[in-house]
C-alpha positions in Angstrom: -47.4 -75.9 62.8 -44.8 -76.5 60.4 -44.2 -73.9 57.5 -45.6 -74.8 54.0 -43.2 -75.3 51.2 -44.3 -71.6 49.6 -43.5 -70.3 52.6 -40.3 -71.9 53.3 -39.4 -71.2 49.7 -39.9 -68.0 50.0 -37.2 -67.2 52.7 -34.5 -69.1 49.6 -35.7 -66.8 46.3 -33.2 -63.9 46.8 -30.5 -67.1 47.0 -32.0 -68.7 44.0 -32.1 -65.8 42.2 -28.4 -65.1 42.7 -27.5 -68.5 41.4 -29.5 -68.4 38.6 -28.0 -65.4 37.5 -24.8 -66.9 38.5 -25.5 -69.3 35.4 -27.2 -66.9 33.3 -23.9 -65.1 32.9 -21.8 -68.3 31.8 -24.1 -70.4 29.8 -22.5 -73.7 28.0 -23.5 -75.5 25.7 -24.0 -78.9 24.8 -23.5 -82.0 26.9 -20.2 -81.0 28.6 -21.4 -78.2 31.3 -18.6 -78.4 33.7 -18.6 -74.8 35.1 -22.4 -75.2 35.4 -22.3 -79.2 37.3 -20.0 -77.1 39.5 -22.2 -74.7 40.9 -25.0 -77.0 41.1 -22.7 -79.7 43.5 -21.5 -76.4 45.3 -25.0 -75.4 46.2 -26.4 -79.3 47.0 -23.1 -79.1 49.1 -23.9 -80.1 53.1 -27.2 -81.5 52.3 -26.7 -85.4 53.2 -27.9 -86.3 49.0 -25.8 -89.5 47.3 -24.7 -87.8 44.5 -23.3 -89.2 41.7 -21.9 -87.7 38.0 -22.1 -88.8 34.3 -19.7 -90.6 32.7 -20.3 -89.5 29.3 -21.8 -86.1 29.9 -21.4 -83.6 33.0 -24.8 -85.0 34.3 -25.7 -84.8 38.6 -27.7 -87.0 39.8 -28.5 -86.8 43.7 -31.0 -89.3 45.7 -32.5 -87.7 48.6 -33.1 -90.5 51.2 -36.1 -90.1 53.3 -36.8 -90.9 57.3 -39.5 -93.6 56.5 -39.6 -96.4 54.0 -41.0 -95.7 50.6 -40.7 -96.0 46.5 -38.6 -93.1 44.9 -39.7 -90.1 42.8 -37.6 -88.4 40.2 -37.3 -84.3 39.5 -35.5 -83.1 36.6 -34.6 -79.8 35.2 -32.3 -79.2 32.0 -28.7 -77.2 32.3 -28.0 -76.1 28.8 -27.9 -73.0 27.0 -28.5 -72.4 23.4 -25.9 -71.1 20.7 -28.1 -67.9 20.8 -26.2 -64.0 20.6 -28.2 -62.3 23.4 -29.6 -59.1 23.1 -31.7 -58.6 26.3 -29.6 -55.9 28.0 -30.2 -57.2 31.2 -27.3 -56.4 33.7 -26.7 -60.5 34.3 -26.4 -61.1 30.3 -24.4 -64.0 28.9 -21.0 -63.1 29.2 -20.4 -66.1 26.7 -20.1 -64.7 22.9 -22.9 -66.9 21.3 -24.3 -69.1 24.5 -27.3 -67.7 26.2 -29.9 -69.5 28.7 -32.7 -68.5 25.8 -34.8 -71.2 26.5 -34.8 -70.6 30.7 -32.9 -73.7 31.9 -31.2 -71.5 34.7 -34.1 -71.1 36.2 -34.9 -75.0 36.2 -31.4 -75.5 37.8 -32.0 -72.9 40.8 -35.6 -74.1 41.2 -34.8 -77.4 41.3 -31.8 -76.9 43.6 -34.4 -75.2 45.8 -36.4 -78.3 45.8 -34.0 -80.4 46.9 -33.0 -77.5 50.1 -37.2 -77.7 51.3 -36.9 -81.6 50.8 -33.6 -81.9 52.4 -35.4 -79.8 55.9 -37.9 -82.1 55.6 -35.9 -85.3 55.0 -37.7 -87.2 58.0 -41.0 -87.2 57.4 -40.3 -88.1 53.7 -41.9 -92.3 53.0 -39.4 -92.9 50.5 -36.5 -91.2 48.6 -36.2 -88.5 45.9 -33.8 -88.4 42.8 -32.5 -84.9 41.5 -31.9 -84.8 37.8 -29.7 -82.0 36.7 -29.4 -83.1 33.3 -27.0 -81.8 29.8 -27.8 -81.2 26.5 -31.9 -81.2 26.7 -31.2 -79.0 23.5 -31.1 -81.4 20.4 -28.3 -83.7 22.0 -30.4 -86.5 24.2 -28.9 -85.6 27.5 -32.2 -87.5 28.8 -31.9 -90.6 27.3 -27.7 -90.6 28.0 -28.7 -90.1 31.9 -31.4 -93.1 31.5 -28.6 -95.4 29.9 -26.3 -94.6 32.9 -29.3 -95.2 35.6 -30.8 -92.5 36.6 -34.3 -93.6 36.8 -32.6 -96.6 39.0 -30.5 -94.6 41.5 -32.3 -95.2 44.4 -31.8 -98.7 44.0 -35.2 -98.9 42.9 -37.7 -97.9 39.6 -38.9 -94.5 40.0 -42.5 -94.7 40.3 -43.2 -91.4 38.9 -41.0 -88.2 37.6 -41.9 -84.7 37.1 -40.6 -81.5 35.2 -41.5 -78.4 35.0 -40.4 -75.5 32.5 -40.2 -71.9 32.2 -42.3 -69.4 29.8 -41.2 -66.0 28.9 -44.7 -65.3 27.5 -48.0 -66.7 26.8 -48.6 -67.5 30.8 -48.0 -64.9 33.5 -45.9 -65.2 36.2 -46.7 -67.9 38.5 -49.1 -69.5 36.5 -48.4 -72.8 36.1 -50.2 -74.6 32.8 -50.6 -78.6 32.2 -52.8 -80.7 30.7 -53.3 -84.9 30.5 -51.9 -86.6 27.6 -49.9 -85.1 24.8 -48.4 -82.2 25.4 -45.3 -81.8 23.5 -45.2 -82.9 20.4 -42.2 -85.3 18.7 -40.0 -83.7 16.5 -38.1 -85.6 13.8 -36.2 -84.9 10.5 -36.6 -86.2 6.7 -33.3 -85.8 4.3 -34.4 -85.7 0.6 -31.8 -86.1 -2.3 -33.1 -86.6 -5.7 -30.5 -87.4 -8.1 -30.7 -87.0 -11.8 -28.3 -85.6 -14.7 -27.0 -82.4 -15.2 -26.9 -80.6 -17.8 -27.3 -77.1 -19.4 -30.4 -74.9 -19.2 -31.0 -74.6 -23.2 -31.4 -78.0 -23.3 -33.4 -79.7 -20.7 -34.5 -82.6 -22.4 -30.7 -83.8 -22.9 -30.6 -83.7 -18.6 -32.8 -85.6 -16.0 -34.0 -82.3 -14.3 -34.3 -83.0 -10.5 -35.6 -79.4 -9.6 -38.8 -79.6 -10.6 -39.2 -83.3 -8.8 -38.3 -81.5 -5.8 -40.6 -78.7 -5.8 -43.4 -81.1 -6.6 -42.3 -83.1 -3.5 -42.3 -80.1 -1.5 -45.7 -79.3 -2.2 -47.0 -83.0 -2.0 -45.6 -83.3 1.6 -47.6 -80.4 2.6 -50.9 -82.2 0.8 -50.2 -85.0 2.5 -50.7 -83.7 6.4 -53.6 -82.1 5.1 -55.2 -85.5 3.1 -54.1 -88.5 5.2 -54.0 -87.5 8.7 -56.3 -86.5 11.2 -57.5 -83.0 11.9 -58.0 -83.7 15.7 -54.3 -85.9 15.6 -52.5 -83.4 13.3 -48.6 -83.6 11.9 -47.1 -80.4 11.2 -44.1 -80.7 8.5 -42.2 -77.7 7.3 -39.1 -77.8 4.8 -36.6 -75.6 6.4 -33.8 -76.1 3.5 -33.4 -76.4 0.0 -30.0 -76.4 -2.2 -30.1 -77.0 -5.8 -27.6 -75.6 -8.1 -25.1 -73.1 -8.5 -25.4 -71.1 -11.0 -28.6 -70.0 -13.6 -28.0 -71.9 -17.1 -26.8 -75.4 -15.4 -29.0 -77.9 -15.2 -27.9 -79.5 -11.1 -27.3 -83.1 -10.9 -28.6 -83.1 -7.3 -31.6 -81.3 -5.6 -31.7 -82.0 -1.6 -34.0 -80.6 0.7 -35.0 -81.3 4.4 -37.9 -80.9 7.1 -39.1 -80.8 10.8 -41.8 -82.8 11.2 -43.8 -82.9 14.6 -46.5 -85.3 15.6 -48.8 -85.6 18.7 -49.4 -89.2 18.7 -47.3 -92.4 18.7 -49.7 -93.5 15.9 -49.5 -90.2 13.6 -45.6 -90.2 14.4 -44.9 -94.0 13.3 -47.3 -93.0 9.8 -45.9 -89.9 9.0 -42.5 -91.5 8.8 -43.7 -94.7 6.2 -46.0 -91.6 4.2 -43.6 -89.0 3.7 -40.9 -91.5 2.1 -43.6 -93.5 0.0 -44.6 -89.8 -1.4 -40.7 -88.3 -1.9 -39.9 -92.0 -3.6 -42.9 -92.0 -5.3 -42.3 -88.8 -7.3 -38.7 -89.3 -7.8 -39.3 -92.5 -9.6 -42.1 -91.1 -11.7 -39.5 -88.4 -13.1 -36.9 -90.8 -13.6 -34.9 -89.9 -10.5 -32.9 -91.6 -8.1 -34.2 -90.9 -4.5 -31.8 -91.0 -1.2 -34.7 -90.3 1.6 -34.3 -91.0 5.5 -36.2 -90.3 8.7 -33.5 -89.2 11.4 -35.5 -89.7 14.9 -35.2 -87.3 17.3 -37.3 -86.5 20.5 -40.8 -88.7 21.2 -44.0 -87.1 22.1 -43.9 -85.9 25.6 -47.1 -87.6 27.2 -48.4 -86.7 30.8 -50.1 -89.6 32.6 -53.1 -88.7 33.3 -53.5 -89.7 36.8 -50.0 -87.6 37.5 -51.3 -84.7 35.5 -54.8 -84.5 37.7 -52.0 -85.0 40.8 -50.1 -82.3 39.3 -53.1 -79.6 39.1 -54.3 -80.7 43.0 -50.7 -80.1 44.0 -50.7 -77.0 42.3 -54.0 -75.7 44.4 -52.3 -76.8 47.5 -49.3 -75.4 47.1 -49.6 -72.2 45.0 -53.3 -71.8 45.7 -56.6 -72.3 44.0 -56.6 -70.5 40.3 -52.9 -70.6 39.6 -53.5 -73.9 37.3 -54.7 -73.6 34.0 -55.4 -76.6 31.6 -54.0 -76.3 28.0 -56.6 -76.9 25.5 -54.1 -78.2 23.3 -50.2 -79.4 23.0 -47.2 -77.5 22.1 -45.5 -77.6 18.8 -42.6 -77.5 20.5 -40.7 -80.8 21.6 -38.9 -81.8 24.7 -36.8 -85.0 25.6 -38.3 -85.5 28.7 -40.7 -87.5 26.3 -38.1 -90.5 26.8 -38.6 -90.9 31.1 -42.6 -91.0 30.5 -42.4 -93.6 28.1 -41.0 -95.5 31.0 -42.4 -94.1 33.9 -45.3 -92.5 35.0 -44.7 -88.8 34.5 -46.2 -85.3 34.2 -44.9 -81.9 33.0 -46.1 -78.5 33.6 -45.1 -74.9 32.3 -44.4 -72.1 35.1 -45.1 -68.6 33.7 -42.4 -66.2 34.2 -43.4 -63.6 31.8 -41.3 -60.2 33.7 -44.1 -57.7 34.9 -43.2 -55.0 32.5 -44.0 -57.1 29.8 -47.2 -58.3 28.0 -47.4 -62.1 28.2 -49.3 -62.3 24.3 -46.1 -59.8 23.0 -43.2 -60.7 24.8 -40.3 -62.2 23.2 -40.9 -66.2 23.8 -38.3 -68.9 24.7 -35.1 -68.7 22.3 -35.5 -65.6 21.1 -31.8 -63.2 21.3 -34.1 -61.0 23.8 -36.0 -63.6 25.7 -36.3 -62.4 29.5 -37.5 -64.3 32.5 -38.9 -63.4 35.5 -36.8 -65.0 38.4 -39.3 -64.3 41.0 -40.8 -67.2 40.0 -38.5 -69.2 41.5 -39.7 -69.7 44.4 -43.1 -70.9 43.3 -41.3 -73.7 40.9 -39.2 -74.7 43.6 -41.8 -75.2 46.2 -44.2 -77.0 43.6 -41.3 -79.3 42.8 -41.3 -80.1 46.6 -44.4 -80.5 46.9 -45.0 -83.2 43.7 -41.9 -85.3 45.7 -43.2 -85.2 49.1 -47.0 -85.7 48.4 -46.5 -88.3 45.8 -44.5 -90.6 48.1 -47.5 -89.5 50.6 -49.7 -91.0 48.6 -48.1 -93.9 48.2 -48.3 -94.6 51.8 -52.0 -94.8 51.1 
């Protein structure tokens, strides 16, 4: 009888770990990961995969082709670092003044190279063909969508039919846990730019000026009414103001008070509303003090949504593969936002979270993803790489009917 994937996986953790630290030690930045898309085609190296690179990022994309006829599946995992100082003291630290994997996307390389090592063993009893996504600049700069635009969800010559992620948590989950849920489960994250624009003037004399300040804090606080009053409790919009700059010095009146704001949304519908509310509010105020108002939505990443026939797939897979009680359904999304959000708005998709709290730690007290002293447990990696596997192989089982 043929191994399992966790069992097979197990025999590649000490090699996973070693290229995971590998990475951990030079992490880049960014879109342009050249030391990193190196390592990753040296260990896919003498495994039969098409690959192919980005064009306008240091992207890999490898198609696994299987013995039997089939559709094609898509696994991703991110490559960059964040411009974090790390202060973990781990003997594999960053090496990299001000780059550190923070957010765990080493650990999605290695575990995803792993993937592609059990599928490549396996290659001809596979009913279809697999595409790797090692993918840039998940952090802020729309490496997804860049890899989309060049064709990755078409490099098996075909539509993926489905595509699956997975991702790391230094705390919250322990180790090998492995959390999902169908539906939202990322939230969108999106920016408002404020300028109101006035006259200066001098502090004695504020009615001889067109005060902008005092606009501005009103505006601050009426955004924060406003998620409260005109949206949804159970569909919620979360909008903080992370800057605000007005003036220079104490007895000038500014001609210019500018602030701006995350704002994150769990629906298409909240997302699209919050954008036409928040500038009908800033405007709105501004023009009742007189002001001139410069206000803009910058888009950033959608909501990520899991299908919710792929996330019920996802949690059986989980059972089979990692065993019964190693899944966990979130009762609620993350805050937090992702860009794999753009491939499930085109294909059907699902997207876990694999504890890897270290055992010396407390998963409700350990430093989470992006903090300077974040640590991850690599012995994960066998677990993420064999339930990678396992969503490629049985998905393109299943298709087979």
């Amino acid at each position: 009888m043929a191994p399992t994937f966790a069992e097979s996986a197990a025999f590649l953790q000490l090699e996973l770990a070693a290229l995971r630290r590998e990475i951990h030690r030079e992490p880049e930045i960014g879109l342009d990961l050249p030391k990193t898309q190196a390592r990753v085609l040296a260990a896919l190296d003498g495994l039969g995969l098409e690959v192919s690179l980005g064009q306008k990022l240091s992207s890999v994309t490898a198609v696994l082709r299987g013995g039997r006829p089939g559709p094609a599946v898509l696994l991703r995992a991110d490559m960059d670092a964040l411009p974090v100082q790390e202060t973990s003291g781990l003997p594999f630290a960053s090496q990299i003044p001000g780059a550190m994997h923070a957010c765990g996307h080493d650990l999605h390389v290695a575990g995803l190279v792993g993937a592609a090592r059990l599928l490549a063993e396996r290659r001809e009893e596979i009913a279809g063909s697999v595409v790797f996504m090692f993918q840039p600049g998940e952090e802020g700069q729309g490496g997804a969508q860049q890899m989309i635009d060049e064709g990755v969800l078409d490099a098996a010559g075909e539509r993926v039919v489905a595509a699956y992620a997975l991702h790391v948590a230094s705390a919250l989950l322990p180790a090998g846990w492995v959390a999902g849920r169908p539906g939202p489960i990322m939230a969108a994250c999106d920016k408002l730019r404020v300028t109101l624009r006035g006259r200066g003037g001098h502090g004695s004399s504020p009615h001889a000026a067109l005060d902008p300040v005092p606009a501005a804090c009103e505006a601050v606080l009426a955004l924060q009414s406003m998620v409260t009053r005109r949206f949804d409790a159970f569909d919620p919009v979360v909008l903080t103001v992370g800057t605000f700059h007005a003036g220079s010095v104490e007895n000038v009146i500014p001609e210019t008070a500018t602030f701006a704001a995350t704002i994150r949304s769990f629906s298409v519908e909240a997302r699209a509303r919050v954008f036409e509310e928040s500038l009908r509010v800033v405007r709105g105020i501004g023009e009742a003090h007189g002001l001139t108002v410069e206000a803009e939505i910058e888009p950033g990443y959608p909501v990520t949504v899991n299908d919710p026939a792929e996330a019920a797939f996802t949690a059986r897979t989980v059972a089979r593969t990692l065993g019964e009680g190693r899944y966990v359904e979130m009762p609620h999304p993350v805050a937090g936002s992702e860009d794999f959000g753009v491939l499930g708005a085109l294909v059907p998709s699902a997207y876990v979270m694999l504890g890897a709290c270290p055992a010396d730690a407390d998963p409700f007290t350990a430093p989470y993803n992006h903090a300077p002293e974040a640590a991850f447990d690599d012995g994960v990696l066998a677990d993420g790489a064999a339930l990678l596997a396992a969503l490629a192989f049985d998905r393109l089982a299943q298709e087979q009917g």
